[in-house]
N, C-alpha and C positions, 0 to 999 in steps of 0.2 A: 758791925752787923754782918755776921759769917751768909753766906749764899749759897742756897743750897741750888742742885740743878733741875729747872725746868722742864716739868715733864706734859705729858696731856691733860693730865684728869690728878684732880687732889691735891694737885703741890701747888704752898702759895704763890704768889706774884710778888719781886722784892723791888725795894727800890734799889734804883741803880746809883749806888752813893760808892764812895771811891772806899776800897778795904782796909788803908792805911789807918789805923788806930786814931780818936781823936779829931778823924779829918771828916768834913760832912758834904763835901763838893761832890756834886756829879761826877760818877763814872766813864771817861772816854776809852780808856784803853787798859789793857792783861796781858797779862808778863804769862808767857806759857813755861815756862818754869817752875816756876813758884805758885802760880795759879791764883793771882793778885791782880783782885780788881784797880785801878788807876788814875787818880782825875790827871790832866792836864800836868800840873805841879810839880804831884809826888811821881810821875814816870819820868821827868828831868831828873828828878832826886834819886830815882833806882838805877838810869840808863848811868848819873855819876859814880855810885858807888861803887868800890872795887872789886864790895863781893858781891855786887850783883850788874854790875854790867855789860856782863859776857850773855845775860837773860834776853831771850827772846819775848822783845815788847811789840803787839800790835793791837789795832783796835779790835775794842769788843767786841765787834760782830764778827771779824775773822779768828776770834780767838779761836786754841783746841778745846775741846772738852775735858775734863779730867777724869781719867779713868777710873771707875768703880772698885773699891777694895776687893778685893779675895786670892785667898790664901793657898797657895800651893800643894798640894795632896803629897810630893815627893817630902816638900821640907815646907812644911808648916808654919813655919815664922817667917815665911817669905810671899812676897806678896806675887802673883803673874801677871806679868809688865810687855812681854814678849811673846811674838808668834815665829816657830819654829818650819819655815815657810815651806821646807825638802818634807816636813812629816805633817803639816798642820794639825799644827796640835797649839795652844799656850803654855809656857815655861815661866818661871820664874829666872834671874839673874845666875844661881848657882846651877839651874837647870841645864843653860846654855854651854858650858864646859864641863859637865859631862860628857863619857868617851861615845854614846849611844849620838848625842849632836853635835861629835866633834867635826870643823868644818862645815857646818851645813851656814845658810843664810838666815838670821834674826830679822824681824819687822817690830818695829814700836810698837806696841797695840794701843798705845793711847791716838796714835795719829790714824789707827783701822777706827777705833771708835767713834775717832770726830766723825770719820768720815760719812759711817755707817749712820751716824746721830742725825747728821746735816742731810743726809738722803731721807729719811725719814722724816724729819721735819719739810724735806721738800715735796715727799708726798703726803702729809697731812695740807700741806698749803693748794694741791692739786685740788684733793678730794672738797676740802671744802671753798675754793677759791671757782674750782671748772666741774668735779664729778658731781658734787652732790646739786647744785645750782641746775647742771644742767638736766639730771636726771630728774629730778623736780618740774623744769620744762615742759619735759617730756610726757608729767605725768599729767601737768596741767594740761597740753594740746589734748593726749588721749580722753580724760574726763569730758573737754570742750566738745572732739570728736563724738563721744559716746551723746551728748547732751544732742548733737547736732544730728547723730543717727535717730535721738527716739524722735526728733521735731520730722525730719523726712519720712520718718515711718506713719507717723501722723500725717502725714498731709497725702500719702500713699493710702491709705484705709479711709481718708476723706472722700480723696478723689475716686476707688474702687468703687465705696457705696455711691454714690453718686452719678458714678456713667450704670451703676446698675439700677437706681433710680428712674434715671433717666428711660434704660430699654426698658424697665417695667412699665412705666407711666405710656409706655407707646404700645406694651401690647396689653393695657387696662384701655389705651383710646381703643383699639382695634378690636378688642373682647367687646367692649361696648357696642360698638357698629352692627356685629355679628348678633347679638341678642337682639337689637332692637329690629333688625333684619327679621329675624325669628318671628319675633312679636310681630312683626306685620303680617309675615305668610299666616300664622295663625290667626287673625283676626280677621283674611279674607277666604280663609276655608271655612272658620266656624260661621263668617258671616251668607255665606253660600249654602250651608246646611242648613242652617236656621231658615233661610226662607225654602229651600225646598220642604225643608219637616214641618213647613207654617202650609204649605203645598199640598202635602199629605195626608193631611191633619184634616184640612178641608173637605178634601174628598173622600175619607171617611166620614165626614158629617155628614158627605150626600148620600155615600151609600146607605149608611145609617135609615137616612130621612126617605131614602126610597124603597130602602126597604118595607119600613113600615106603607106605604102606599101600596105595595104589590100585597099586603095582608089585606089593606081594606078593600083591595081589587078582588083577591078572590072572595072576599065575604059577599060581593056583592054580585057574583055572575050570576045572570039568569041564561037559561036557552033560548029565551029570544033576544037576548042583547051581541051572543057571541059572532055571530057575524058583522054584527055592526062597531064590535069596539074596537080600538085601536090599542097596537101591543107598544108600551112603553118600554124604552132602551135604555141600557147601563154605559153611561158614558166610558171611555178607555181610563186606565190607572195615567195618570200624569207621567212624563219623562222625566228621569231624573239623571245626572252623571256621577259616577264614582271620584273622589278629590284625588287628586295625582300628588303625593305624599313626598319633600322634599327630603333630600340626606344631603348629611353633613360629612365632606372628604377632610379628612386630618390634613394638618400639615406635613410634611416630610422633612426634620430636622436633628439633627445629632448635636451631640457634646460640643464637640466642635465647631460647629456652624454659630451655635452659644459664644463660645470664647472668640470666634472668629467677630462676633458682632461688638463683644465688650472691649474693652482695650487690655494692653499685655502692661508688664513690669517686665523692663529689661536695662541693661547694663550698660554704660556706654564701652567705646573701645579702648578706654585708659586701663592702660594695666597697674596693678599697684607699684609702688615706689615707693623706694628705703628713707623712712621719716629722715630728715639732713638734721645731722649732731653736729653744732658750731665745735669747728678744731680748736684744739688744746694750745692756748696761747704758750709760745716758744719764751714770752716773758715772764709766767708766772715761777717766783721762785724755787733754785730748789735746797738751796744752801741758807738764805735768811730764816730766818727762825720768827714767819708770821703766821699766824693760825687760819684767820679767815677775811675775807673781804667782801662785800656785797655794796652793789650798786643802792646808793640813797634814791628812795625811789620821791618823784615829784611831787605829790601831794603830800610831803613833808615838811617843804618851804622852806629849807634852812636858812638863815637871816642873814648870812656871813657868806664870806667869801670860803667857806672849808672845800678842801678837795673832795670830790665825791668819788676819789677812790682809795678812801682811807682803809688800812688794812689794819689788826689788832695783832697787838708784838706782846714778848714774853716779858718783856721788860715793864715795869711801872716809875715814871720817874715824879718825883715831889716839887711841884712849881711853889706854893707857901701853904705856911697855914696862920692862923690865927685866931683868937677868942672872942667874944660874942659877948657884950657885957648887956647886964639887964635880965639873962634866964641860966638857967642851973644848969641844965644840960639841953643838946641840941636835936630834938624829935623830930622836929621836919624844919626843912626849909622850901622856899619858894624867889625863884629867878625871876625879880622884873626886868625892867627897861634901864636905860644911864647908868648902869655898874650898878642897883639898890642889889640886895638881899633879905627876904622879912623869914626870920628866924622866930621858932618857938619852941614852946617846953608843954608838959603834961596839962600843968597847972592853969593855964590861958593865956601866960605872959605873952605876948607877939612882937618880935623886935622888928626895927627896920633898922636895917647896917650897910654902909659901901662894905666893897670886897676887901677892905683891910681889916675890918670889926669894927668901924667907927659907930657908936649908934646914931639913927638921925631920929627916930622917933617912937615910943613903947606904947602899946595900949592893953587894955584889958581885954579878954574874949573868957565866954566858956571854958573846959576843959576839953582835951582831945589830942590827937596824934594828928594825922595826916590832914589834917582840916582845912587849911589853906589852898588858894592855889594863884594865878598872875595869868589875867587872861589875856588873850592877843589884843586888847585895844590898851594893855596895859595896869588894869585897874585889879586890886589884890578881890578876890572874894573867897569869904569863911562861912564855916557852921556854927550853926548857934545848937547844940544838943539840946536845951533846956527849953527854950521856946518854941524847937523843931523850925527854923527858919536858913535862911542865906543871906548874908550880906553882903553888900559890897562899898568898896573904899574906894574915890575915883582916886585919880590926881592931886586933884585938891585939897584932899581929907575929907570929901564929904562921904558920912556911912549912912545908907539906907538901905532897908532889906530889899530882898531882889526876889526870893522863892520861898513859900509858905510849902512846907510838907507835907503837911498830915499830922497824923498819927503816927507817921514815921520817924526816928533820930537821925539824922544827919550824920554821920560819926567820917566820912574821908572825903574828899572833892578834887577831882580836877578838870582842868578846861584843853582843850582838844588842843595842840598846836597845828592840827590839819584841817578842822573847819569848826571851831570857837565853839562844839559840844560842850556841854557841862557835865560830866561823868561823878555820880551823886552816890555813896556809900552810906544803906541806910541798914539799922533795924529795928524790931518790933514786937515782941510776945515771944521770943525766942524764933522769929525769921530774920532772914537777913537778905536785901537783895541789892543789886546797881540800878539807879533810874538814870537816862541820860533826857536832858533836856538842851533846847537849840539856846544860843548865845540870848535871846530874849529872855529865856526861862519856860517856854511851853515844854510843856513833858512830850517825849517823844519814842520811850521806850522803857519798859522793865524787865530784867535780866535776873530771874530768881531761883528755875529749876533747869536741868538736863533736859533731855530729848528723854533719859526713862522716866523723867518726873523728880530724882534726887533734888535735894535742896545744896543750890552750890554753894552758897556760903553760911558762915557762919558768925563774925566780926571782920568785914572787910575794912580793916581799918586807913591803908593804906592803896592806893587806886591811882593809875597811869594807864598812858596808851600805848601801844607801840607804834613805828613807822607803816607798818600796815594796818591800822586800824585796829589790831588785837586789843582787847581792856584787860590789863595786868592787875590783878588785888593779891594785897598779901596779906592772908585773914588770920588772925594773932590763934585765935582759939582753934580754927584748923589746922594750924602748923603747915600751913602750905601756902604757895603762891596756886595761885587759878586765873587763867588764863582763858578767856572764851573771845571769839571773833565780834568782827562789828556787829554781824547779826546779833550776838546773842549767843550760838551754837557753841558745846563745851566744845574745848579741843585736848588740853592739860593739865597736870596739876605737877607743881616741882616741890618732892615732902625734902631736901636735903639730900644730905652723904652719911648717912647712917645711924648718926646720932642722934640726940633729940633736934629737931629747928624748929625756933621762934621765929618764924619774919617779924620783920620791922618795915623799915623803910623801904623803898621800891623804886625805881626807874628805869628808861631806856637811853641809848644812846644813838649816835646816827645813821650806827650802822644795824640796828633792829636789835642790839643784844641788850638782856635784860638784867640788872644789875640788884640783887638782895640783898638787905643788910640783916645779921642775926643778933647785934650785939657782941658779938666773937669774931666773925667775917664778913668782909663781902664775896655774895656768890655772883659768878659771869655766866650768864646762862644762854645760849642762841635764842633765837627768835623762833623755834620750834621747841624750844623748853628742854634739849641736851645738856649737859653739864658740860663747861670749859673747864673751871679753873676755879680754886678761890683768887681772888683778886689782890684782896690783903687780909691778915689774918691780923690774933691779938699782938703779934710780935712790931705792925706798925699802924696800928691805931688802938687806940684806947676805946671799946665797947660802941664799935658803930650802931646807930640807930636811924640814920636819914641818906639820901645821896642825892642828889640832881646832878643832870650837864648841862654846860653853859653853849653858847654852841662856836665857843671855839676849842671845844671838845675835853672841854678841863671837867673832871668830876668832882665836886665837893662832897666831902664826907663826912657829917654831922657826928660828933662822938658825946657820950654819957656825960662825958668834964668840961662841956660848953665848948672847945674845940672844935675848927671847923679845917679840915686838914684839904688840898687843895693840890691832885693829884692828875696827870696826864698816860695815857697807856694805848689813845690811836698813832696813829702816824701817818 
């Protein structure tokens, strides 16, 4: 199996199998010479031979790289192998004696290129191992930050209206005081007029009344009465006083004396300070050839004793495989408990297998791809498409349905390894959406459109979580994986590398990266839905269709010809 060289993006992932013709044992060690991968064995048998054991043999990870073909511009049929160190320039072998670089000093370029190779792969392991992790930190604090400035800002515009609540309310008591003040003066000056105008009033009725007397007096004078009458008197106009009219002096107040009374917004005397960016671990490599590593975060629960600082290598190596008897080809599988396996096919078949392929038990089910799934208390539960139901299988063998649908089809399922969710892939009339219900079976969510209202799926046939809670589907008819958070909220969609892509199968691993299967490769994809790598391609597996990990970080890989291929690639 010839090996080609590992790059970032596009080129597959091989197994590390020894190059010796014939020979199928792991990979230890490369002969930089010849550029011959080595198990154990055949590098005794290369360091023996005579014409090769003058070859520089070391292990694979310090091996060189082998330099990239191309051809000489002076002489064409020569390959440039050399750097001409007095002119930097590259030469080819006939280049180096000519008289223009006679004398000067030659450098290998193949031992420039490792070098160059090894530095770039050691910052690829920065960037995603310290820069990109941390800058993601950074964005999470400032988000937190900004979330934290609109909550203070709010409690700022609370408290503002509120102390101004407050001065209003005191000078609504004290406007009141003053009016009702008012109200009094005026109801004891109108009530002083009233009786003098009641005064007045009076004594115009006498006048009135006396006047008429002084008519009937003169009608009645004779000249012998005039000495003897007596002259009647007009009593005086009653006293009265004018009301002494109160005024109203303003207050004497400015803007200021305002703000003086409300309270201020001010700043404490912390000056700002340079956010602290955790330093660049002096350990992280820069010569191993690892991609990325990310801390397993706790609501994971890995079962096992795995390191949780497992980091992802360029290498893929093949721990076994084996067949599956009972179904045609391998659609999905599902990882219980004690080393089982329950394997299925299109058709309904459902196997149950140890990890060698032994079968222990077949049953019949509906049709369907990603149907199954093995939930944390152990017990297998499937879809029934035709009844629109759930079932489940304890330990025992016992089956009794678990969740009635609807009107909805059942068609993927899985059960949460973070807190026993049941992640439900349904459709209906031409909708399609995820319901998640708790480990009981109560609904507790549906996931069907975007934030603009799009319909995000379309046949989510296959359905996982990842390590942060993301729900992975990889919907046959979309041609894409869709990836949206616990909420619900979309985040991504992965269509492929240019071609057409079928998803199929689906998973994650323990370090969040998400694993596709097209029937042609596996894709490796981060936990933010970037493209690594393909994983493996048609050259070592026949037509994958399924994956899971186990969690001691082996991948199995479900193939079209009932094969279950049984692959390791953390470290």
């Amino acid at each position: 199996m010839a090996l080609s060289k590992p790059q970032l993006t596009g080129t597959p992932q091989h197994f590390l199998e020894c190059g010796i013709e014939n020979c199928e044992r792991n990979c230890e060690f490369y002969c930089n010479f010849c550029h011959t991968r080595l198990c154990k064995q055949c590098r005794n048998v290369h360091l023996r031979s005579p014409e090769t054991k003058s070859h520089e043999v070391v292990l694979y990870r310090e091996r060189k790289r082998q330099l990239p073909t191309e051809k000489c511009k002076i002489h064409p049929i020569e390959f440039i192998n050399f750097l001409c160190e007095e002119c930097k320039i590259p030469l080819c072998s006939k280049c180096t004696v000519t008289p223009e670089h006679r004398g000067h000093t030659f450098t290998d370029l193949e031992s420039i290129y490792t070098e160059k190779f090894s530095h770039c792969q050691g910052e690829i392991a920065k960037i995603h191992e310290y820069y990109l992790p941390t800058s993601k930190d950074l964005q999470r604090e400032i988000n937190e930050e900004a979330k934290e400035i609109k909550k203070i800002m709010d409690s700022l515009r609370t408290s503002i209206k509120a102390d101004a609540e407050s001065l209003k309310s005191m000078v609504d008591s004290e406007t009141s005081e003053h009016m009702e003040e008012v109200n009094k003066i005026e109801h004891s000056l109108l009530e002083k007029l009233n009786n003098e105008d009641t005064t007045i009033e009076k004594y115009i009725t006498y006048l009135n009344d006396l006047d008429k007397e002084f008519i009937v007096y003169m009608s009645s004078l004779k000249p012998s009465k005039l000495v003897t009458a007596e002259d009647m008197q007009i009593q005086p106009i009653p006293e009265t006083t004018k009301p002494v009219m109160p005024a109203f002096t303003s207050g004497k107040y400015h803007k200021e004396d305002i703000a003086e009374l409300l309270g201020k917004i001010t700043f404490s005397n912390i000056k700002e300070e340079m956010r602290k960016v955790k330093p660049l671990k002096s350990k992280i490599p820069t010569s191993h050839p690892k991609l990325t590593s990310y801390q397993v975060m706790e609501d994971s629960q890995p079962t096992s004793n795995v390191k949780q600082t497992l980091s992802l290598s360029f290498s893929v190596t093949k721990v076994r495989q084996f067949n599956v008897p009972g179904v045609d080809c391998v659609f999905h599988m599902s990882l219980g408990q004690s080393g089982r396996l329950w394997v299925s096919e299109i058709e309904g078949n459902l196997v149950q297998a140890d990890l060698q392929g032994n079968q222990i038990q077949k049953i019949q089910t509906s049709k369907g791809l990603g149907y199954h799934t093995v939930t944390q208390d152990g017990d297998l539960i499937f879809t029934d498409m035709y009844c629109k139901d759930i079932n489940r299988i304890t330990q025992d063998n016992n089956i009794t349905e678990f969740i009635k649908t609807g009107d909805w089809i059942p068609i993927s399922i899985h059960s949460s390894h973070i807190n026993g969710d049941i992640l439900v892939g349904m459709e209906k009339d031409g909708e399609a959406k995820v319901t998640r219900y708790n480990k009981t079976g109560k609904e507790l969510q549906n996931i069907q459109r975007d934030n603009k209202g799009q319909e995000l799926y379309i046949t989510p046939y296959y359905i996982t979580e990842n390590i942060n809670g993301d729900i992975c589907s990889s919907d046959y008819e979309k041609e894409a994986v869709v990836v949206v958070n616990k909420s619900g909220q979309y985040r991504f969609s992965y269509t492929g590398q240019g071609s057409r892509f079928i998803p199929f199968g689906i998973c994650t691993d323990l370090l969040g990266h998400i694993l596709v299967c097209d029937k042609i490769n596996v894709h490796l994809l981060v936990q933010d839905g970037q493209f690594l790598f393909l994983l493996l391609t048609r050259q070592h597996v026949s037509s994958p269709t399924s994956a899971c990990v186990d969690d001691e970080n082996n991948v199995y890989v479900g193939q079209y010809d009932k094969t279950v291929k049984v692959i390791k690639y953390l470290q």
